[in-house]
C-alpha positions as CSV (number, residue, x, y, z in Angstrom):
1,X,-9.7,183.0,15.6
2,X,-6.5,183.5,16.1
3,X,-4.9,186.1,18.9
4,X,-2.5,188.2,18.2
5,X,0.9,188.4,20.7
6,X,2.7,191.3,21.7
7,X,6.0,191.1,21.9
8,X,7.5,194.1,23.7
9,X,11.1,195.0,21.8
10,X,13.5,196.2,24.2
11,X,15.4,199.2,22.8
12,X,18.9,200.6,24.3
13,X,19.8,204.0,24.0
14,X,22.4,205.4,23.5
15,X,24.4,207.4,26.2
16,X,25.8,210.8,25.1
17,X,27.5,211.6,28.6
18,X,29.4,208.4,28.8
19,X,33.0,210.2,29.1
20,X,31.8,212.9,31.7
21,X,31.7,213.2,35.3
22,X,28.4,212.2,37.7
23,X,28.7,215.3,39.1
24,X,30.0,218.6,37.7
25,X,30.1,222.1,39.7
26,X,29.0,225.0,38.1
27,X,28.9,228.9,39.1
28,X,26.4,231.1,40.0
29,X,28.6,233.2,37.6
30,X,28.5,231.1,34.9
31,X,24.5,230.1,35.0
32,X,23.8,234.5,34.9
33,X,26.2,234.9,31.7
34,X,23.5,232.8,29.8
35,X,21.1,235.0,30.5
36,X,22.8,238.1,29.1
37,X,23.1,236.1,25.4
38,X,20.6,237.6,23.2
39,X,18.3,234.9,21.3
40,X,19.9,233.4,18.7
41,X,23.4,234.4,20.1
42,X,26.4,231.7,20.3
43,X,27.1,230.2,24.4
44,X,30.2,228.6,25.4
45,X,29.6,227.0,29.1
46,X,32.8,225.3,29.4
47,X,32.5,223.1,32.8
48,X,35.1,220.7,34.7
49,X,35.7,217.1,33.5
50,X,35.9,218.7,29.9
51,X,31.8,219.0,29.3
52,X,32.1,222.2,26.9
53,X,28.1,223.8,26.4
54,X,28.2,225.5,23.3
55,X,25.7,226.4,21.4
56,X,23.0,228.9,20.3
57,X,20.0,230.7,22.3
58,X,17.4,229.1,20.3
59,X,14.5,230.4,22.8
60,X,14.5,232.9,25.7
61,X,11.6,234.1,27.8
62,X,10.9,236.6,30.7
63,X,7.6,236.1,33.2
64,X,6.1,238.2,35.9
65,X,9.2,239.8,36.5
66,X,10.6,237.2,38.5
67,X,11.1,234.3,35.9
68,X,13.6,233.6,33.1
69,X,14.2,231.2,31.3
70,X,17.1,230.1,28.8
71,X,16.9,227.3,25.9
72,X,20.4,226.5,23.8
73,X,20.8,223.7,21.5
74,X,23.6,221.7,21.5
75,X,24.9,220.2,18.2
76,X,28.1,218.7,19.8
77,X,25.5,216.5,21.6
78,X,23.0,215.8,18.2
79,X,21.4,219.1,19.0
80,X,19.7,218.3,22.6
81,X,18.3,221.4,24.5
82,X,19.8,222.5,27.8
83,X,17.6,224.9,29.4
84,X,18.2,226.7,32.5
85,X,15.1,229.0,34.4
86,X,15.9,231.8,36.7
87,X,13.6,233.1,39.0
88,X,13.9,235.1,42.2
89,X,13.3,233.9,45.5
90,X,11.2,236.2,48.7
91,X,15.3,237.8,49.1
92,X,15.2,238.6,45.8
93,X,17.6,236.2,44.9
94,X,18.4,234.3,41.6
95,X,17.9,230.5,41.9
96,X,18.8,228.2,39.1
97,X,17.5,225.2,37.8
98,X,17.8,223.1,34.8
99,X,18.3,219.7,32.5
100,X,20.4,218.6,29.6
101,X,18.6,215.4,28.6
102,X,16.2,214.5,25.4
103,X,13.9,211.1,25.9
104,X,15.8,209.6,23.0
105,X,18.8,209.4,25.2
106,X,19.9,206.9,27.9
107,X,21.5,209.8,29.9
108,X,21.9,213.6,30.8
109,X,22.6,215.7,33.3
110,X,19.7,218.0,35.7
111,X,21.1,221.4,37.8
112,X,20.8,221.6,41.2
113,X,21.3,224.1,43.6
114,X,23.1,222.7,47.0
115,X,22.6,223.7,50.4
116,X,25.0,225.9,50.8
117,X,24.1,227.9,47.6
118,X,26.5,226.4,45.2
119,X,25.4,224.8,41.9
120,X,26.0,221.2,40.2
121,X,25.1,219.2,37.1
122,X,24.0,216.1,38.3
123,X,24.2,212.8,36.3
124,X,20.7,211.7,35.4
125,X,19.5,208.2,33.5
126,X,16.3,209.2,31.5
127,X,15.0,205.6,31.8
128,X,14.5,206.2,35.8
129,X,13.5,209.6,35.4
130,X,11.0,209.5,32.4
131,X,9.2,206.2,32.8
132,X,8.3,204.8,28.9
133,X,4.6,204.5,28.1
134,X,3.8,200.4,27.5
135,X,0.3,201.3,25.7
């Protein structure tokens, strides 16, 4: 009988964010404009350290009043999704969050929401973030 040996093949992904900051601020400003683009509408979310969003509204959805959110495909970055939600805290007001990563990447970038109520992409590796499945 003979047993069969599993070799596990290591794969490297490729980076698309290589040439772009760790950490990029964004505005409060500029995360509400994508919600006044109309599905299947054009974005331009041009950010410091040259990361230009552009794209189109593929997907937008409103929920108990309170929650939004935003999807836009990318096709300067092979047509990865960045998607941004909106929802309303007890004050009634906005909060972002949001990612700009796809599994078949090694990187991307997730939104958070500082402290003092400002607003940054931060540099994410997908490999730390979204374990792979050995089954």
């Amino acid at each position: 009988m003979q047993l069969a040996v599993l070799h596990k093949k290591s794969f490297s992904k490729k980076s698309l964010f290589n040439n772009y900051p760790s950490v990029i601020n964004c505005t409060e400003a500029q995360l509400s404009s994508l919600f006044n683009t109309e599905k299947g509408r054009q974005v331009n979310l041009q950010l410091p350290g040259n990361l230009n969003l552009q794209g189109t509204v593929i997907s937008k959805a409103d929920k108990y009043n309170n929650l939004q959110t935003v999807a836009i495909t990318l096709p300067a970055f092979r047509n990865i999704l960045f998607s941004v939600t909106k929802r309303y805290d007890a004050a009634n007001k906005a909060i972002y969050v949001g990612h700009l990563f796809n599994t078949d990447y090694a990187d991307g970038y997730e939104l958070k929401r500082n402290t003092d109520n400002t607003y940054q992409f931060i540099k994410i590796a997908t490999g730390t973030l979204l374990p792979t499945c050995n089954q």
